[in-house]
C-alpha distance (Angstrom), angle and dihedral (degrees) to the residues before:
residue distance angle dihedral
X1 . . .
X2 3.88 . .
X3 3.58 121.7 .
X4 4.15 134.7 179.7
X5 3.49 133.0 -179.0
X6 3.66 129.8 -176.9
X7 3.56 86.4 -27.6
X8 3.86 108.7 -172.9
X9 4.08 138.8 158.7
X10 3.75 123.5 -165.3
X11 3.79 117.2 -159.8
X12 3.78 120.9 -157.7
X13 4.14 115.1 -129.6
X14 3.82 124.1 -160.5
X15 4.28 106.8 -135.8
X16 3.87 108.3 -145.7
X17 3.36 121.0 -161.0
X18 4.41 121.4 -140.3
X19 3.39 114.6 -99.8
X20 4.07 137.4 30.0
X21 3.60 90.5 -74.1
X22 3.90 96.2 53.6
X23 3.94 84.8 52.4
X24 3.54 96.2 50.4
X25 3.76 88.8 42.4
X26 3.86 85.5 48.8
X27 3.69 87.8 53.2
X28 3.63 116.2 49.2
X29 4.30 89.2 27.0
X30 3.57 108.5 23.7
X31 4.21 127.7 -175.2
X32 3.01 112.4 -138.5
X33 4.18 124.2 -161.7
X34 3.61 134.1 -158.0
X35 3.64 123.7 -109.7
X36 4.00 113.9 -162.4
X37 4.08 97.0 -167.6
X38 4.00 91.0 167.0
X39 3.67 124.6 35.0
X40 3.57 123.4 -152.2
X41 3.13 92.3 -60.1
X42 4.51 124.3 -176.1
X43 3.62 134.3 168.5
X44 4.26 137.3 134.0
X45 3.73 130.9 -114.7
X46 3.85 115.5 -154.4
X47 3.77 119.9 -145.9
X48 3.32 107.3 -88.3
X49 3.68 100.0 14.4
X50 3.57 121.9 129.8
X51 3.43 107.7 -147.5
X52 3.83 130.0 -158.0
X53 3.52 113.8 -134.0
X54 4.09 109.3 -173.6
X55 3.66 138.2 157.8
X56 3.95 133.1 129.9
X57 3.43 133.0 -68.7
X58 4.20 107.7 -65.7
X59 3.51 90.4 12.5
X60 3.84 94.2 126.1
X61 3.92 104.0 -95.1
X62 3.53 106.6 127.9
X63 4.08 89.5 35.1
X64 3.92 83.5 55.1
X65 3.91 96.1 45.1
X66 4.07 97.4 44.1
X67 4.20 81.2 48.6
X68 4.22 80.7 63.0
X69 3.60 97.2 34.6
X70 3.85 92.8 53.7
X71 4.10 101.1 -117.2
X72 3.66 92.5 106.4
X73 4.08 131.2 37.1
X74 3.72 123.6 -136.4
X75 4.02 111.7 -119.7
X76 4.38 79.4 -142.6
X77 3.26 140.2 -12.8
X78 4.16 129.9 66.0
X79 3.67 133.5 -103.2
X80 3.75 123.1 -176.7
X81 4.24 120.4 -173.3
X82 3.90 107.5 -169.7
X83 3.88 93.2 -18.0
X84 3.78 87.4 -58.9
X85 4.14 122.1 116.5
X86 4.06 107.1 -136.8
X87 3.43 87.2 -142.7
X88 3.85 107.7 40.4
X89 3.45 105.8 37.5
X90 4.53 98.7 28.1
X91 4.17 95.7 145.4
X92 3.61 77.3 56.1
X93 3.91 105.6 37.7
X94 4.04 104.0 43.6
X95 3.70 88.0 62.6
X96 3.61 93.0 65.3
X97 3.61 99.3 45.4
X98 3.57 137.6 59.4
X99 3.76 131.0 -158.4
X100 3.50 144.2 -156.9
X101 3.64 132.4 -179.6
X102 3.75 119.4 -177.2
X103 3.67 107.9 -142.2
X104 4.03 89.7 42.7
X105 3.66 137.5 65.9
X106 3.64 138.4 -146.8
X107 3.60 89.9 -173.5
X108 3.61 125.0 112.0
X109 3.82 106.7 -109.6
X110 3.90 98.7 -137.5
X111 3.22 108.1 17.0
X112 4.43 116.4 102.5
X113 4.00 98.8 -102.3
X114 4.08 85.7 -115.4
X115 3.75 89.8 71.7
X116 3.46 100.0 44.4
X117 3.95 84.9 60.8
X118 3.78 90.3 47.0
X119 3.98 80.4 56.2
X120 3.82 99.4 50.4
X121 4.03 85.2 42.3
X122 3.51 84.2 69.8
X123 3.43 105.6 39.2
X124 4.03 93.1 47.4
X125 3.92 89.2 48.0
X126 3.75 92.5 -122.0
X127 3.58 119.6 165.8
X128 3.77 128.1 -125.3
X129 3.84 87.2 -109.8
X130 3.29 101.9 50.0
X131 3.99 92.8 43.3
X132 3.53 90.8 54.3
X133 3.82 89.4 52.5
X134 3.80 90.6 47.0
X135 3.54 103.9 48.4
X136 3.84 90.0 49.4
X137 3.98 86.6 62.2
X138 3.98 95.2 42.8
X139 4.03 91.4 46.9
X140 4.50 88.8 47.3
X141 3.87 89.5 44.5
X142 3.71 105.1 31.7
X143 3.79 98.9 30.5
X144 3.91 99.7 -135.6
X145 3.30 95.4 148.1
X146 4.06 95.1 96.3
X147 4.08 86.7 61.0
X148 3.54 113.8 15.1
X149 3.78 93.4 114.5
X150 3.83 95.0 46.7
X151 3.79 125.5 97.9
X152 3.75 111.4 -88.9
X153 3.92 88.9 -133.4
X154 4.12 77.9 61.2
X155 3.92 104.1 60.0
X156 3.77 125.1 91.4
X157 4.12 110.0 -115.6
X158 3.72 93.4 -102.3
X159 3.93 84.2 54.8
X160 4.05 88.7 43.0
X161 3.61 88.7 42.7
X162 4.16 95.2 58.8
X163 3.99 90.9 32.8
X164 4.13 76.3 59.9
X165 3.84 96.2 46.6
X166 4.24 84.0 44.3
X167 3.83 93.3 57.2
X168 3.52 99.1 42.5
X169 4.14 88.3 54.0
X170 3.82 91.2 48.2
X171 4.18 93.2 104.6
X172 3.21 95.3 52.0
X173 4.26 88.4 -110.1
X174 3.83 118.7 -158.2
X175 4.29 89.3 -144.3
X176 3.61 124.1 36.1
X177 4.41 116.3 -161.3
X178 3.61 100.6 -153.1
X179 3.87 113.4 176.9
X180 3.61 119.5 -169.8
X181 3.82 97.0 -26.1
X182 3.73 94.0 176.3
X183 3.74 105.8 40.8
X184 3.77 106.1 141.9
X185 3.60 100.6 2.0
X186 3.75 125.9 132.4
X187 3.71 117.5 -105.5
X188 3.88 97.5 -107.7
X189 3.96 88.7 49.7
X190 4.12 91.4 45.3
X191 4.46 91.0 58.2
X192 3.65 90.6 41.6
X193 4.15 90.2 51.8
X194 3.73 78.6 37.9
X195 3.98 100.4 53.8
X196 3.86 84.3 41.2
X197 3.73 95.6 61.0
X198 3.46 98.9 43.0
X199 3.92 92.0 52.5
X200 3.85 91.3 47.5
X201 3.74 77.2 61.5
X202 3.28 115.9 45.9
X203 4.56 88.2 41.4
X204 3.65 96.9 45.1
X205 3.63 107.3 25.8
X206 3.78 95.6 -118.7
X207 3.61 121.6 -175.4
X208 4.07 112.2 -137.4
X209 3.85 129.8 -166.0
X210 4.16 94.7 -175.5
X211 3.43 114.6 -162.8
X212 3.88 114.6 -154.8
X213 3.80 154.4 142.9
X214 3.70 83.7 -169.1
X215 4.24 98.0 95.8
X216 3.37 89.5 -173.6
X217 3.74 93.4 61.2
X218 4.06 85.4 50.3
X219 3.85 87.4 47.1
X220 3.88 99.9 53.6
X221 4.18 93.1 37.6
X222 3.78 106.0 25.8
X223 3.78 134.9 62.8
X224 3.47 92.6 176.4
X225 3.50 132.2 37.6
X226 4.21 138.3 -175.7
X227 3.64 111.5 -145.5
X228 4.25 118.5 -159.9
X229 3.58 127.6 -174.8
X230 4.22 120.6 179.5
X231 3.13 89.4 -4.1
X232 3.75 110.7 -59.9
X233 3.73 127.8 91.9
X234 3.13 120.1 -96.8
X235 3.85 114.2 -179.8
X236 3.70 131.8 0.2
X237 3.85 120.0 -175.1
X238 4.05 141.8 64.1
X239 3.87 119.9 -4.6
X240 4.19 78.1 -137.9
X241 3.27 87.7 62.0
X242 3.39 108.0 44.7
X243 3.85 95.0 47.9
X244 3.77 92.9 51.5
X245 3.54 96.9 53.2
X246 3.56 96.1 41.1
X247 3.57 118.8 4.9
X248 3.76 98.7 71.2
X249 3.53 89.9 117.1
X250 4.63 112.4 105.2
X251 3.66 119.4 -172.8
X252 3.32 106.1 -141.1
X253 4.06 115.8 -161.1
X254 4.04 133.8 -177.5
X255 3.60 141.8 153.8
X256 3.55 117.9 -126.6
X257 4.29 135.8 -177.9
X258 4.29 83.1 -141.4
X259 3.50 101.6 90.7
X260 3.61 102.3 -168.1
X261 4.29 86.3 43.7
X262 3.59 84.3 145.8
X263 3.36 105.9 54.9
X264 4.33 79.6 53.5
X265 3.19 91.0 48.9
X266 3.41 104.6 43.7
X267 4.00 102.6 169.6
X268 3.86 96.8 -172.9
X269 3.48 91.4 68.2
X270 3.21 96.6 37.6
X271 3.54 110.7 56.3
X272 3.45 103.1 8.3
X273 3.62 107.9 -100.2
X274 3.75 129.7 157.0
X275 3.93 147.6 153.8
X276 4.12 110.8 8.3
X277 4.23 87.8 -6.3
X278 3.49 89.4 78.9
X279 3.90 142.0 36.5
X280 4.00 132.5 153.1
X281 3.76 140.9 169.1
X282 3.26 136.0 173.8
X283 3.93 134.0 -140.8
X284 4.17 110.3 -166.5
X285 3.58 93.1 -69.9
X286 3.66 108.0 -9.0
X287 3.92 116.6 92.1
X288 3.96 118.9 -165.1
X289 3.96 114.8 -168.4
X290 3.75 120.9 -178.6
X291 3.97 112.7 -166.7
X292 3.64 137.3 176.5
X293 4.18 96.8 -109.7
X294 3.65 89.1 -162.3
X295 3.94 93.1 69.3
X296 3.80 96.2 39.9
X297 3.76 113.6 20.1
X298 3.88 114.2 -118.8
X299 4.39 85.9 -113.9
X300 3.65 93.5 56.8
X301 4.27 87.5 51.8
X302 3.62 85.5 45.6
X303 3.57 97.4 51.9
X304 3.97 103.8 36.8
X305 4.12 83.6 46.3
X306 3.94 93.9 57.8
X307 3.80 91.3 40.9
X308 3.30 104.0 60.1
X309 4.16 111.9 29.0
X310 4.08 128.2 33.9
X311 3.79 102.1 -98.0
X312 4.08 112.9 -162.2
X313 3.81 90.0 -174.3
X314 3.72 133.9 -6.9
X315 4.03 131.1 -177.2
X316 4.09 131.9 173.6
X317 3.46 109.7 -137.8
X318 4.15 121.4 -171.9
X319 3.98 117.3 -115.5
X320 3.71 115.7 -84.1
X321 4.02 125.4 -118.0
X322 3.39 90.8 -100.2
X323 3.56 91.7 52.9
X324 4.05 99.0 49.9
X325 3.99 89.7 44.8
X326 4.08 91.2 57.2
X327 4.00 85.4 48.4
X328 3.70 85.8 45.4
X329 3.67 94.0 53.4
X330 3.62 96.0 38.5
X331 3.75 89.8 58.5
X332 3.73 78.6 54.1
X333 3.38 109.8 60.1
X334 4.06 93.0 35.2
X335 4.24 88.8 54.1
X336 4.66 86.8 42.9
């Protein structure tokens, strides 16, 4: 279904020099530098795959994704989305794909969100029929129902946020984009967005490419997942995987009325832990403690923690992106 090879895209940079001469320099002579924001990048989608696509913030995501969606074109490299090029053959391509990205709308602002379906009716060339059909299936899976007449300046952003998801699904596409579909939404609103996607997929056949730092939106969609960092890939292959080799790591966090609780607690001695196992901080009285879970088990933390300090509230939280792509790297460099 989805296809990229050597995918890469160069930006050019202007250098400015300090001072008034360095901007008149930059001016009438400037030096340019360039930027390589994707890597020669490759990797497959199946049809019907969702696909996790992850990495940290400026890691080349959304320049990757608007490469396959057609808004951008790759300075080398190939990509190929249902045997159609995003670039090349676009009246074609934007048909068959729909796209969503969560801190942007394609919705019009003031109009009620029925008429800005009535508008993409017509621009998609879908028949009454068909319309009918499809907006039966969007209001049952996406429950619009409760604002679909309201202004779209009107609705809440998890409301916005499925109104979104509903318009890019009204053509029936074979691939949905959706990058960071959740971001700021409330728990509650994230599973329902959640359940919706995966039902879209498993009824219609829908192929997804979900961008997210959200892992819990990769864990509930996505088997498999390809991770990027500067640029480059970095992994490509089951979130299981991934997250036993490298995600070990649990941040532990609780408030406490023991001010020095760490200097109780002391976890080093304790249990052993040392270097990259174990880091903690402290903010008044807030403690944060990130551990590698796979050399003391997240119930023994638990229980020690509680037994020895006054905890007002304690949660275990699993390591972040960033977090698992250091450890990945690490591993790296020690195994090079």
């Amino acid at each position: 279904m989805i296809y990229v090879e050597n995918l890469r895209k160069e930006f050019k940079k202007t250098i400015k020099e300090p001072g008034i001469k360095g901007s008149l320099k930059s001016f009438f002579k400037p030096k340019k530098e360039i930027i390589a924001a994707v890597k020669d990048i490759s990797f497959e989608v199946n049809e019907g795959e969702i696909l996790g696509f992850i990495g940290p913030n400026g890691a080349g995501k959304s320049t990757v994704i608007k490469m396959l969606t057609g808004i951008l074109s790759p300075t080398s490299g190939s990509c190929s989305i249902n045997g159609k090029n995003p670039q090349k053959d676009r009246k074609q391509y934007v048909k068959e794909i729909g796209v969503v990205f969560g801190q942007r709308t394609q919705l019009w602002w003031d109009l009620p969100l029925t008429e800005t379906y009535t508008v993409l009716k017509e621009i998609y060339e879908v028949d009454d029929s068909r319309f009918k059909k499809r907006m039966e299936f969007l209001n049952e899976v996406l429950e619009l129902e409760g604002f679909i007449k309201s202004p779209v300046r009107t609705l809440s952003l998890g409301q916005r946020m499925r109104a979104d998801i509903a318009a890019s699904l009204l053509h029936s596409p074979k691939v949905l984009f959706l990058d960071e579909p959740t971001i700021g939404l409330d728990v509650v609103v994230k599973d329902n967005i959640r359940k919706a996607i995966a039902k879209i997929n498993a009824e219609e056949n829908t192929t997804v490419i979900l961008t997210t730092h959200d892992l819990e939106d990769i864990e509930t969609l996505s088997k498999r997942i390809v991770m990027i960092d500067k640029g480059s890939k970095v992994f490509d292959g089951k979130i299981a995987d991934l997250k036993e080799k490298y995600g070990q790591m649990r941040e532990l966090a609780f408030v406490s009325s023991d001010e020095n609780a760490l200097d109780i607690l002391s976890y080093a001695e304790k249990f052993g832990l040392e270097g990259d196992d174990l880091f903690a901080e402290s903010d008044g009285a807030s403690f944060k403690v990130r551990f590698n879970s796979s050399i003391v088990p997240v119930s023994d933390m638990l229980s020690y923690t509680l037994s020895k300090i006054n905890v007002k509230d304690i949660n275990v939280k699993d390591a972040d992106i960033e977090e698992i792509i250091r450890r990945l790297y690490k591993e790296g460099v020690q195994n090079g």
